[in-house]
Steps between C-alpha positions, in 0.01 A plus 500: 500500500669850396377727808495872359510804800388835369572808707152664642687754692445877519779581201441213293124602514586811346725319219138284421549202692161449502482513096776242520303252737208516282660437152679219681194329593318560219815331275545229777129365445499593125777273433348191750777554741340529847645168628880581413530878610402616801424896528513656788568866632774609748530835696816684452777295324779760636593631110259819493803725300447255173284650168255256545277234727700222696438122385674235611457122320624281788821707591562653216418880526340744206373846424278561263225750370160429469532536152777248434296199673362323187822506341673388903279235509585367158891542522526404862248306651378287235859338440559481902206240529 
């Protein structure tokens, strides 16, 4: 199971964390995924001076933009399960 941990804090908020949660569960169950990822949201990852919302795929850390999900998804997280 790949466990994803998006940042909900206060600055990743502002960067559209919440955007990014959403298109990641709407890809997760478009794609028939639900039993292999687990989503789940974490408060303050510690990184809040990065240009862009905090992800981590088991320990491996990310930032990215709302806007650059699909495309994360695709090039990251599809070829990590």
């Amino acid at each position: 199971m790949l466990k994803i941990s998006i940042c909900i804090g206060s600055s990743c908020h502002l960067k559209g964390s919440r955007q990014v949660v959403e298109q990641l569960q709407y890809l997760v169950e478009k794609n028939n995924l639900k039993d292999k990822i687990d989503l789940s949201g974490e408060f303050c990852m510690g990184k809040c001076n990065t240009d862009g919302v905090s992800v981590t795929i088991n320990e491996d850390y990310y930032a990215i933009k709302p806007e650059e999900t699909n495309k994360f998804f695709t090039d990251v997280i599809l070829k990590k399960i």
